[in-house]
N, C-alpha and C positions, 0 to 999 in steps of 0.2 A: 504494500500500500504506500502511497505518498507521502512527504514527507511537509510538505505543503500548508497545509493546515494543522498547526501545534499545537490543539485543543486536549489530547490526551487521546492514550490507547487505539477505541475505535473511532476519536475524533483526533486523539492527540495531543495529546493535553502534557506538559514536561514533565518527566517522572520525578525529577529532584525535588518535589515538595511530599509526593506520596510513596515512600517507596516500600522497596524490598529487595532481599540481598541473596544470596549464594548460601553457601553451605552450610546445613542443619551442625551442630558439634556439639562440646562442651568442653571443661578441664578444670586442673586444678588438682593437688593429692588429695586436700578434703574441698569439698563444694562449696564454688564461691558465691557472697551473698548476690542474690540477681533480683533487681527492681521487681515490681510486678509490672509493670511494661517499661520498655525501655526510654531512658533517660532523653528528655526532648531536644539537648543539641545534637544527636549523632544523624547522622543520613542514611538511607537504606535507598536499595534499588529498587525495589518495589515497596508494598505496603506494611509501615509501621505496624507492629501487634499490635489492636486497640486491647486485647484482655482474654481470655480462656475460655472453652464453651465448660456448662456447667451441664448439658442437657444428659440425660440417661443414665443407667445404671451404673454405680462404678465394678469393676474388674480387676482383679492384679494380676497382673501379666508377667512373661518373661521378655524380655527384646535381646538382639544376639548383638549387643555391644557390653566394652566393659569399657571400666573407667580409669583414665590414665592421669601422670599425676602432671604439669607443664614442668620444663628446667628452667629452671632460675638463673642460669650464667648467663650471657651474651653469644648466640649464632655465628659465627663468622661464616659467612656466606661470599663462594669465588663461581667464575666465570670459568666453566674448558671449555679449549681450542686447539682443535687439532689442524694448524695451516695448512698441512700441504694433505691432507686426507679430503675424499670425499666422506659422506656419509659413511659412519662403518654402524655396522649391527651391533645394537643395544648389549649382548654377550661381550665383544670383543670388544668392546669399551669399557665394561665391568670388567677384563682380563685385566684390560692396559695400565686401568686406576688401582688394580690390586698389585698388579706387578709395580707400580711407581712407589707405591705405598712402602710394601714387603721391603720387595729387592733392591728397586732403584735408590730411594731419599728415607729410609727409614727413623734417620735424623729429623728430617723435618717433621714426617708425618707420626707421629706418638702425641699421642692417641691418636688412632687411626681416621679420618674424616670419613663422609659418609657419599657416595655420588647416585644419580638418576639415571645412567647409564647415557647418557644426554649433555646437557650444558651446564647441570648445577652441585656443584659440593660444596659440602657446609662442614666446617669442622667446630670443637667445641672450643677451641683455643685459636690466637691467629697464628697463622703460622711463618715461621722465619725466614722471610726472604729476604732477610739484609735489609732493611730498611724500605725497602720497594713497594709495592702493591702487587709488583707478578714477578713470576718466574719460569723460564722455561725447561724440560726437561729433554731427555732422549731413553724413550723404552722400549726393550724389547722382551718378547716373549719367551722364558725358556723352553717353551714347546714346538716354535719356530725352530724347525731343522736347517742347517748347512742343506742346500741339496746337492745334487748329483755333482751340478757344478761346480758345488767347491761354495758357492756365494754364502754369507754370513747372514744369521738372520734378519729380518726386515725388522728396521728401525722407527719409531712413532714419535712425532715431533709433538713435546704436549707444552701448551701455555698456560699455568691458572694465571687471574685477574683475579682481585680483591672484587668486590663491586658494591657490599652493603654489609652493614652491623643489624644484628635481628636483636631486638629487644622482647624476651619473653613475655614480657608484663603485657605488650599489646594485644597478647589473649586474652592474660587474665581480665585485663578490661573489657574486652568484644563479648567473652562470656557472661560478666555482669551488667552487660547491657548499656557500658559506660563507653564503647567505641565503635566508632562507624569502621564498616565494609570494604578496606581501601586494601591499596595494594602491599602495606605492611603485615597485615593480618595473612591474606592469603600466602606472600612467601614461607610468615613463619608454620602457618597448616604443612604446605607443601617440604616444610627441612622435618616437622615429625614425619610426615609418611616416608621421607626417604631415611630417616633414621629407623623407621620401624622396619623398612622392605628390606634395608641391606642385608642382614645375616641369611634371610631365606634367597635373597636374588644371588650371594655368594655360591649357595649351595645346590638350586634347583632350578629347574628349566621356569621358566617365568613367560608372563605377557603382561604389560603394563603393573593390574595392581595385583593380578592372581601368581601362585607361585605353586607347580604341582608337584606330586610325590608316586612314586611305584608301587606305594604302600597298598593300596585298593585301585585296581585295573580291569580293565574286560575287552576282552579282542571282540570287534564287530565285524570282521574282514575287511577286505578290499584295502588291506594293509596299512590296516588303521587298527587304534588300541586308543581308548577312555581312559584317562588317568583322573585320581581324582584331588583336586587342588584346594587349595585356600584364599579367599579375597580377605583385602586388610587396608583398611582404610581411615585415618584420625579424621573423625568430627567435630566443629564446634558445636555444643549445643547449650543449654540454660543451666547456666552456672557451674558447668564441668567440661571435662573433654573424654572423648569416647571415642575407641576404637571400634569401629563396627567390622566384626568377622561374621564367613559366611562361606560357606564351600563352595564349590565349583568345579568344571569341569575341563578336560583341555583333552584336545583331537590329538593323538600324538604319531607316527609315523612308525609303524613296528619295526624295533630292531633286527639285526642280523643281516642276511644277504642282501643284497639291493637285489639280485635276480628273484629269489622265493617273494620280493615284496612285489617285483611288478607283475609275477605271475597268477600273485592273489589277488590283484586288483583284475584281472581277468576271470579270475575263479579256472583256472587254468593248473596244471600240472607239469606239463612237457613244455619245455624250454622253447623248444624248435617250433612253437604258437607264434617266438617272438622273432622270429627270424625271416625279414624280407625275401627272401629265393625261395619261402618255401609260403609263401601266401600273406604275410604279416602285411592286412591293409593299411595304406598311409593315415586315414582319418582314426585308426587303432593308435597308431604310434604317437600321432601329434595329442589323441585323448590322453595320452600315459604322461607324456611330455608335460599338460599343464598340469598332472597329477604330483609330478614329482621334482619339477622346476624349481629351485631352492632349497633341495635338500642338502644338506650336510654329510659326504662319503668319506670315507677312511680309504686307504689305498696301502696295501704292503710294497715295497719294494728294496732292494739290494742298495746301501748305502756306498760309499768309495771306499770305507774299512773294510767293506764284506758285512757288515752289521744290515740286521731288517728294519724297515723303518715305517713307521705308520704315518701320511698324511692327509692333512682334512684336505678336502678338495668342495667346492660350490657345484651342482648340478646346472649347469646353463639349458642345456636342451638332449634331443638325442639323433642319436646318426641316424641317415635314412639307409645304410648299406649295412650289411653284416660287417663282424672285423677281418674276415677272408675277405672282403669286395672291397675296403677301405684302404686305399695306396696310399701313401704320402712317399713323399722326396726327402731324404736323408740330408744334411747339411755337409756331408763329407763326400757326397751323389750316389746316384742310385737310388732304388726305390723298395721299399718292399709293403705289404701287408700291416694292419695293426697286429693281426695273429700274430704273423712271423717278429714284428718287434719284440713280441714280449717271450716269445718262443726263443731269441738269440740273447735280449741286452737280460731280460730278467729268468730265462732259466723255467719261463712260465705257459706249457703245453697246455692251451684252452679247450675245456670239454666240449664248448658248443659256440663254434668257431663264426659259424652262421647267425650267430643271432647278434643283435643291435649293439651298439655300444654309447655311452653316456659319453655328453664334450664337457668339459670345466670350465670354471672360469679362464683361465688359463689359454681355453683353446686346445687344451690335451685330449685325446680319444681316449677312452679306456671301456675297455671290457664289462657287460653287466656282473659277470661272474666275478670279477676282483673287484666289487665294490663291497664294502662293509657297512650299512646305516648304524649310527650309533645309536646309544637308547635318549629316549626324551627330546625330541626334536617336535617343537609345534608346527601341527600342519594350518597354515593361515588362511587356506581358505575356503570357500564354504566348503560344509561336509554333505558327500551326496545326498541327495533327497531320499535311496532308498534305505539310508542309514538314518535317517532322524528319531527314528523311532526309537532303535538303540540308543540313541545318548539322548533322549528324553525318559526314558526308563534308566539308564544308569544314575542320571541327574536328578531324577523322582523319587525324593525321601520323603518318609510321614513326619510328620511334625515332632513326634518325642526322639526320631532315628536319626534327623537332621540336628535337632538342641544337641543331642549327646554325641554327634560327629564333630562339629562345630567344637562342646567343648575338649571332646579329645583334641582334638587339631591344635591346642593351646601348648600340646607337648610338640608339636610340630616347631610352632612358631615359637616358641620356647624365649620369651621376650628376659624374662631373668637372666638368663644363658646367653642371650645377645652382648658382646664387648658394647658396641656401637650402644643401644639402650641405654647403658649402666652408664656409658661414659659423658652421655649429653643429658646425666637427669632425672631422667624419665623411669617411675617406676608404673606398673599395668597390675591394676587389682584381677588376678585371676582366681579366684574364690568362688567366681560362680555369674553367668548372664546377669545382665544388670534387671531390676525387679522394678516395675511400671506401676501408675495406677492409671489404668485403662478406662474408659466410658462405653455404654454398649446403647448404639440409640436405638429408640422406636421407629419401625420401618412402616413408611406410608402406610393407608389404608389402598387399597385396589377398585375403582367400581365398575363391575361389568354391567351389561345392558340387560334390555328388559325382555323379561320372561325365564331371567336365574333364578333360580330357586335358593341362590346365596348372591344377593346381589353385591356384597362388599368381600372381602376378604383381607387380610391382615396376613402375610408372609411369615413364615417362621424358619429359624435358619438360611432364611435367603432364597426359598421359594415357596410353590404356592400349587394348586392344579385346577385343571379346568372341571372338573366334573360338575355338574349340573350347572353350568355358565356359559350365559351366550355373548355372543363380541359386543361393545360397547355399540359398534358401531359397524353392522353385518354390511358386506358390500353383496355386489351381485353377479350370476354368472349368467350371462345372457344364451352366447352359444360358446360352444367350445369342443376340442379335440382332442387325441392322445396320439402322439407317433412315438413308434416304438423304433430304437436303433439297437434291439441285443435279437439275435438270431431266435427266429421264431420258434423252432426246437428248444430252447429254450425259456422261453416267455412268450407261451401261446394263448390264442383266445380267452380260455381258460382263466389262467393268468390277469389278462389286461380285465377280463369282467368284475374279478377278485376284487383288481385295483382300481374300480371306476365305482364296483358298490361301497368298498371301504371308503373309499375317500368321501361318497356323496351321502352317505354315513355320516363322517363327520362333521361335514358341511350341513346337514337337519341338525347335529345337537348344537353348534357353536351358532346356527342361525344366519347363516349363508345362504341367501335365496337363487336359485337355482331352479330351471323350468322343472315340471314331476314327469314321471315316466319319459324320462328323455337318455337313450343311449348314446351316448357321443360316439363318431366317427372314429375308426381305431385304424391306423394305418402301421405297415412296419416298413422299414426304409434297411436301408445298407450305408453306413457309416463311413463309408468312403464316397459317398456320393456328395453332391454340390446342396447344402443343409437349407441353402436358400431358397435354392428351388421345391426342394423335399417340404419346406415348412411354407412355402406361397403355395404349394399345391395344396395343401392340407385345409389350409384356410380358403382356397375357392369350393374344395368338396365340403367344406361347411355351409357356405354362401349358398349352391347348387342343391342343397339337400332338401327332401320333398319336408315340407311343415314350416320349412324357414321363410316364412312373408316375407320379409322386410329385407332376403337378400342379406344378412349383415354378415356380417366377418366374425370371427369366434374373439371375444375379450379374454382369452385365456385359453395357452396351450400348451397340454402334459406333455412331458419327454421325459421317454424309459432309457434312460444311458447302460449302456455295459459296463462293464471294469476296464478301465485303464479307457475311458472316455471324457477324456479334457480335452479335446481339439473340438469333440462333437458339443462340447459346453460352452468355449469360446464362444463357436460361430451361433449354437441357438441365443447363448445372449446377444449378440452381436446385431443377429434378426430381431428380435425381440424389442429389446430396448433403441435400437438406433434407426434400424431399416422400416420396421414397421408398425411401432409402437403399440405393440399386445404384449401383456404380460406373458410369460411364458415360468413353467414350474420342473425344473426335472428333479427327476427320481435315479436313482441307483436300483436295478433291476434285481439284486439279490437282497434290497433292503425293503424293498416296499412285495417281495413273493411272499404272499402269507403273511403278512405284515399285521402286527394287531392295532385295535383301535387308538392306543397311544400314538403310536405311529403317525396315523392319519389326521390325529389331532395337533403335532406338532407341522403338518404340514400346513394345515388350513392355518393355523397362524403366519404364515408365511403370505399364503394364497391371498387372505384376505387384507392383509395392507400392499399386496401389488394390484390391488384392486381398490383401493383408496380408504378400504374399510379402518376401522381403530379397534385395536383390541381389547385394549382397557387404559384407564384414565386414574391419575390419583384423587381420589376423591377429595376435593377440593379444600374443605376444613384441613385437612392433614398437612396439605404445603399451601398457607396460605403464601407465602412469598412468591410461589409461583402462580397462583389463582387470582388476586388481590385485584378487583373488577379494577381500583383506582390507578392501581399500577403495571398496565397490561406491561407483558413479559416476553420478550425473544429470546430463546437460548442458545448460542454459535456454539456449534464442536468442530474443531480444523485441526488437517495432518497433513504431512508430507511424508511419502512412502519413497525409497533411493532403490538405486541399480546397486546387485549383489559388487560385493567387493571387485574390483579388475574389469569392471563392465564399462569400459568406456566407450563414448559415442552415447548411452543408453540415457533418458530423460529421469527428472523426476517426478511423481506427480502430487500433486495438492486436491482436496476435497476441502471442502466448507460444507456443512448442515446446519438447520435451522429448522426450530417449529414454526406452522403456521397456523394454528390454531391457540386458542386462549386454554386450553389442557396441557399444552405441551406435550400434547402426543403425538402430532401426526407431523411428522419431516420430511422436508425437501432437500435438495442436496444439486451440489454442480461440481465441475473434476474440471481441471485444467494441467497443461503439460507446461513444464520451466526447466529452468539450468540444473542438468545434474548434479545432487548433491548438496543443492541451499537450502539451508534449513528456513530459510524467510521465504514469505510467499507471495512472487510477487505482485497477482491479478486481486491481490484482497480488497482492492477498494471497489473491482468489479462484479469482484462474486460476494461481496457484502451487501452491494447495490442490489443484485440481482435478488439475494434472497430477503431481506428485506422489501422491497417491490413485493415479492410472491407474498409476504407475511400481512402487508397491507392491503393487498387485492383480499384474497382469504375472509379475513375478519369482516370488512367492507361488501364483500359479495355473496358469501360465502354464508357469516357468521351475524350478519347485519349489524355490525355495531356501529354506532353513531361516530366514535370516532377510533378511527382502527388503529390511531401509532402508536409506535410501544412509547411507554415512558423507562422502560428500563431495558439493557441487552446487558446477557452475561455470557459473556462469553470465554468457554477453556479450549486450551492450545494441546495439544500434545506432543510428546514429544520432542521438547525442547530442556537441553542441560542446562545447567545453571546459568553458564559463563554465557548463554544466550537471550538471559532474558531483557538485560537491554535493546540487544536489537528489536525484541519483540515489540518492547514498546515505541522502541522509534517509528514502525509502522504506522503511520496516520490512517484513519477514514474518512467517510464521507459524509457532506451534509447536503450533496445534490436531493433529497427526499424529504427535505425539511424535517426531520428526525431529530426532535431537540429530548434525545433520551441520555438518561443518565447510565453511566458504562463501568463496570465490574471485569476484569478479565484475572484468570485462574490458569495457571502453567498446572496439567496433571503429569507428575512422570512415573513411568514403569521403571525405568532403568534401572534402580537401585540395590543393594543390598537387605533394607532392613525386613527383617524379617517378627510376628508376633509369635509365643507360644504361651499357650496356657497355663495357667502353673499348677492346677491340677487335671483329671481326666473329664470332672463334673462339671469344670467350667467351659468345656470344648465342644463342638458339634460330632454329627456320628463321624466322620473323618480324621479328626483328633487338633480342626485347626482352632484358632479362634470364632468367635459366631459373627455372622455377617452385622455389620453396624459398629463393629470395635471401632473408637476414634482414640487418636493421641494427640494433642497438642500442648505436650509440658515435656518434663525429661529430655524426651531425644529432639526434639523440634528445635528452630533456627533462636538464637538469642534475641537477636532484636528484631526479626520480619517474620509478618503473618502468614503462618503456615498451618500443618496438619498432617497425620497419618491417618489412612480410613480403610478400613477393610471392609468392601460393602458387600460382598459373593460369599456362598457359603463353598466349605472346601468340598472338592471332589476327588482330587489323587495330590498325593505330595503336599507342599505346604504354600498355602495362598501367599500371595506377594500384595502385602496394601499397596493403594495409591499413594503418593504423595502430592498434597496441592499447596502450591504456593500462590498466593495471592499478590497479583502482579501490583493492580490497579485498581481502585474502589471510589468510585463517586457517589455509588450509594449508601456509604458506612456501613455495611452488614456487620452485625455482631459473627462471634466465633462462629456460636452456636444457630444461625438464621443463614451461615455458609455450611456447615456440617451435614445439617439436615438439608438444605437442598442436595447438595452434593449426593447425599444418602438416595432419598428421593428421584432422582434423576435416573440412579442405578437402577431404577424397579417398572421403565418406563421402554426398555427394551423392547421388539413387536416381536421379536422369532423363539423368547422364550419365555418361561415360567419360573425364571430363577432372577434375582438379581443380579448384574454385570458388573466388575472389578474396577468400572469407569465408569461415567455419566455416560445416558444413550446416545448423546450427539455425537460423542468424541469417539465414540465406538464404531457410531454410524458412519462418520468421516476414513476410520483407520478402513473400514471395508469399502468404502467407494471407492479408497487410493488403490485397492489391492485389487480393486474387478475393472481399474481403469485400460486396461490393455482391450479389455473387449470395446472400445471406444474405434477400433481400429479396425478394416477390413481381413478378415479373417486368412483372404486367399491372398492378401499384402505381402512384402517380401521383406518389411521390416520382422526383425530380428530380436524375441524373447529371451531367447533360452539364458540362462542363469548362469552359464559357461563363462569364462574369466577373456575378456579380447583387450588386446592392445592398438588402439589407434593413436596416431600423432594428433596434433592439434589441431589442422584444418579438415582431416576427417570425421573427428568428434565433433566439430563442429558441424559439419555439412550431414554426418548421422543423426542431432540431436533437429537440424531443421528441417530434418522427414521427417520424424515422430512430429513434429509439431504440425508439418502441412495433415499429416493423416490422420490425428485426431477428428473423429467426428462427435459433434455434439447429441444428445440425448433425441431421439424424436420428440414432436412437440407434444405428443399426448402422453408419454411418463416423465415429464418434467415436473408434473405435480404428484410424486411419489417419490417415496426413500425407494431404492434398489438393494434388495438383498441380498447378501451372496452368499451361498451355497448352492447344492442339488438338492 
């Protein structure tokens, strides 16, 4: 959005008077006194805490941080530089700084400082460089071999630079709420994490903040192994500091052969699979290639003493010839084989002489069979789709399995046992997860429409069911079809009458009018066929059918899918929503054969808000803040969904949702394609116009009210880390619609670590998590800016993950507890189920527009999905990213006024 108009948020208005800030924490070895809101000089990047919700039951909980104590000495914080290096890998900068540390300046460095693997080390004393600010060194690694040549190991040119003095105390302040959010506070956070990281980043394979271990592992194949890790992170939070731990997981690269690994990633056995002369397709080898491109290989070979010598080598790519077909030219002339080299200079007779060989960085060829993977090597990039499953189940603990993982793991992290910890300070109460007093609010009331025999309902655990309830608001199915795409030996007649009486079954109890005695058209197609045509035919033998006066085209059409039928799901939504605006519903053919009445009932919730219908509504007393006739209410939920890592050329895309009703139940929605990668969006002041417009037509035509503008929009962002919530608010809106509403915006994020546990079994739901409605906003929450933890879902498998909301921007002063409970509320307002959602429904709504935004695109297009890692240069990416943008096609204009659901 614009930047034009400085009214705040969705107008623009300067955040410097309302703010809020970054990172939830706390510290201190006993807890420091903390105002009850914070003190009125300090500044915050979004909204000051006005004060604590007090609404619902209290709870004592467990949270998976503990409490840490801050150091008292002064930080000395330096600058590395390594001149003549390019970027070198986060490991071998942790080598260089240990080796400088150890071997090189041992002098200097006692007590050992601490580094990020990166540009920042902090030590507890400053250290002696003569009088200077820096000093430069020369290191080298004792594991750097002399090679062949004779040459000496490679030498690293290191510079520290003094650059800043950390005063602890500017925690102790930030956590009593006596200092603003500035870039003092944040270095000293970021010298504890690197104080707390170094002894596990010394010892184990690491990624940013997780650090894993061998200790608990599981081979998934395709030459891949689950390890399982530790996250560790210092927070500030209200009047203490806290490490919040949390386990995790890490893809790792199975040890041992390089050949047995590439042959598992084939699922393969015989060598001679990988060997070009004997059939090894080229798009096989280039899939292996982006499999295993940055691996780290060991290499044995014959030193100048006669001694054997092991060396790491980088995987670059791989050969397209076998090492019998691979010639090179000798420097002394002549030519021979990779075989024959290693067969004469190392003594080394190849079992499978034909098959592929791996290049280095180097440019060296070597043999798959003489390569060695080491153990613990992170695989960075995505892990195949048909492996998700496994490291969702390895990473799926129950809530009391995970507390007592977690605090084993403390013997992991073993912070007592840390040099680094002990030296800067810092001591870690490990006694036991830090002990909450939790709040459990009251969840909406529900009302469904008339002719329930329960016309309200009250959620318990975080759902609810439909039994004897009909939709708030039934829509209607005028004509309509079924095409079937699974082989009719399999899904015959039979079958599709099963699934036409089940469904119109369910459609009589929830109240879905639908003509009587009418069998719909049932057609079966062949899945490789053109679906557009397949689905305009379907819909003219509707049109064509004897009883049909009026000609009309079917407002809804079933599709029986097969397994492994997502191209046939693209293109019917694709028809559906874009080409010819009929709602369209499919099915999974082995989910809906014999499918019981549940079944059918989760569907028609689907069916009936692609049909404009409302499934239920909060009854209005319950959230007056949303009902409030004087204070009509918009509520925005927006995302931005990125191309998998290494996808370049690939767009991003953005959704916006909105209600347009005075219930806030029924949502509209618009998708737009941007710059891969920007977490800011930049059509917001179009697609705000846009759904706004929709929100005031609605009310005005719809809803008849006398005057349709909202006088308040709330609108949550998802999706966005900390370090981003100022840009967020630099985004202006608009006032082209004379909307003079007062504007609330809420950052939700998933990302995080914290986690809730119960503290006994009785206060848990049947899954063992917390109960849906748990709120936190004291203990772990931000010192001086209005925040919140909320756990609004009840658990299903493993251990729920609450939201967190921080509250960006408030013009409307909402109390803690009049944001709580919306927020709660919102979660119960879902259309496709019967439980509450882990987010408000718009934010939810948006994350699935972003994710079904590819069907916005011509099916039989030659723009490029797949999830495959590409590398283009710059005016490629560019010239890729402005096809996706010509192809984007917008919504037809008859489901423009509907949310789009996605699933089958």
């Amino acid at each position: 959005m614009p930047r034009a108009d400085s009214r705040g948020a969705l107008r623009g208005r300067s955040p410097s008077t309302r703010g809020r800030g970054a990172s939830p924490g706390r510290g201190g070895a006993t807890q420091v006194q903390h105002h009850a809101t914070p003190t009125s000089h300090i500044t915050t990047i979004g909204v000051r805490r006005p004060g604590y919700g007090t609404g619902g039951r209290t709870l004592p909980i467990y949270v998976n941080s503990f409490v840490t104590t801050i150091p008292e000495g002064i930080i000395h914080h330096y600058d590395v530089i390594s001149p003549s290096e390019k970027t070198l890998p986060a490991r071998l900068n942790i080598d260089i700084i240990r080796a400088l540390q150890v071997d090189v300046a041992p002098q200097i460095f006692t007590p050992r400082g601490v580094y990020d693997g990166r540009k920042n080390f902090f030590a507890a004393r400053e250290l002696p460089f003569g009088g200077t600010d820096f000093k430069e060194f020369d290191v080298s690694l004792h594991s750097s071999r002399a090679d062949s040549g004779g040459k000496k190991p490679k030498v690293y040119k290191i510079k520290l630079t003094k650059v800043a003095e950390i005063n602890p105390e500017v925690l102790k302040r930030f956590i009593a709420g006596d200092q603003s959010h500035d870039n003092t506070v944040l270095t000293a956070i970021t010298a504890l994490n690197v104080v707390i990281r170094m002894e596990p980043t010394m010892t184990y394979p690491f990624n940013v903040r997780s650090f894993f271990t061998d200790r608990e592992t599981k081979d998934i194949g395709l030459g891949l192994q689950l390890w399982r890790g530790y996250f560790q992170s210092v927070r500030p939070a209200i009047g203490r500091m806290l490490i919040n731990v949390d386990i995790s997981t890490g893809t790792m690269y199975k040890a041992g052969s390089l050949l047995s690994l590439c042959l598992e990633f084939f699922k393969k056995n015989d060598p001679h699979v990988l060997a070009p002369s004997r059939g090894f397709p080229d798009r096989e080898r280039l899939r292996l290639q982006r499999f295993i491109s940055g691996i780290r290989v060991l290499t044995k070979h014959s030193g100048t003493d006669g001694t054997i010598q092991q060396t790491p080598r980088v995987i670059k790519k791989l050969s397209s010839a076998g090492a019998n077909a691979l010639i090179f030219t000798m420097r002394e002339g002549g030519s021979m084989s990779v075989a024959e080299y290693f067969l004469k200079t190392q003594n080394q007779k190849l079992r499978f002489p034909d098959v592929i060989c791996v290049e280095v960085g180097s440019g060296a060829l070597i043999p798959l069979e003489l390569c060695t993977v080491p153990p613990g090597q992170i695989m960075r990039k995505q892990v195949p789709p048909e492996k998700t499953k496994d490291v969702l189940d390895f990473a799926t603990k129950r809530p009391g399995d995970r507390l007592r993982s977690i605090v084993d793991g403390l013997g992991v992290l073993a912070y007592g046992q840390s040099e680094y910890v002990r030296q800067f300070g810092m001591h870690v109460d490990t006694s036991g997860p830090l002990k909450v007093q939790a709040r459990v609010l009251k969840p909406p009331t529900l009302k469904y429409g008339v002719g329930s025999k329960q016309p309200t309902i009250v959620p318990r655990d975080g759902s609810w069911n439909m039994v004897d309830k009909r939709f708030f608001r039934p829509a209607e199915v005028n004509e309509w079809c079924v095409v079937v795409y699974e082989q009719q030996s399999r899904f015959g007649d039979k079958a599709a009458r099963d699934m036409v009486d089940g469904l119109t079954a369910s459609f009589r109890d929830v109240g879905i009018k639908f003509p009587a005695n009418y069998m719909p058209i049932v057609r079966w197609e062949n899945g490789l066929g053109n679906t557009d045509l397949q689905l305009r035919a379907a819909g003219n033998a509707v049109r064509e059918r004897p009883g049909n006066v009026k000609k009309a085209l079917p407002n809804l059409i079933v599709v029986i899918l097969p397994e492994g039928g997502n191209d046939i799901y693209t293109s019917v939504k694709h028809f559906g929503d874009i080409t010819a605006g009929v709602a369209t519903q499919c099915l999974k053919s082995l989910k809906c054969f014999r499918a019981k009445p549940q079944y059918y009932a989760n569907v028609s919730l689907k069916i009936n808000v692609k049909l404009g219908g409302i499934n239920t509504i909060p009854e209005p007393s319950s959230v007056a803040v949303l009902t409030d006739p004087s204070y009509p209410t918009i509520v925005m939920g927006a995302d931005v969904i990125h191309p998998a890592p290494g996808s370049d050329g690939r767009p991003s895309f953005t959704a916006l949702v909105a209600n347009v009703d005075s219930d806030t139940a029924k949502y509209i929605a618009c998708s737009r394609v941007q710059t891969s990668r920007q977490e800011m969006i930049d059509d917001l002041e179009d697609m705000s116009k846009y759904v706004l417009g929709k929100y005031i037509g609605y009310r005005a035509h719809v809803e008849r009210k006398p005057s349709p503008y909202p006088k308040r929009i709330i609108f949550y962002r998802d999706g966005v880390s900390e370090g981003q919530f100022k840009q967020v608010l630099d985004q202006g809106a608009c006032d082209s619609l004379n909307v003079n509403a007062k504007i609330t915006i809420i950052v939700v994020g998933k990302r995080h670590h914290v986690r809730f546990f119960p503290q006994s079994d009785r206060d848990g739901d049947r899954s063992g998590n917390c109960q849906a409605g748990t709120v936190v906003d004291r203990d772990i929450a931000h010192p001086t800016e209005f925040d919140f933890y909320l756990q609004s879902h009840g658990g299903l498998l493993g251990t729920s993950r609450p939201a967190h909301y921080s509250i960006l921007y408030d013009e409307n002063n909402f109390s803690a507890d009049a944001l709580q409970n919306l927020s709660f509320a919102l979660c119960h307002v879902y259309a496709r189920s019967t439980r509450s959602v882990s987010i408000p429904a718009p934010v939810y709504y948006a994350d699935i527009v972003c994710s079904r935004a590819k069907n916005h695109y011509d099916p039989q297009g030659n723009l490029n999905f797949s999830e495959s890692a590409t590398q283009l240069d710059g005016s490629q990416a560019e010239n890729s990213l402005e096809a996706f943008r010509r192809g984007f096609k917008p919504l037809h204009s008859q489901q423009q006024n509907l949310i789009k659901m996605l699933d089958v």
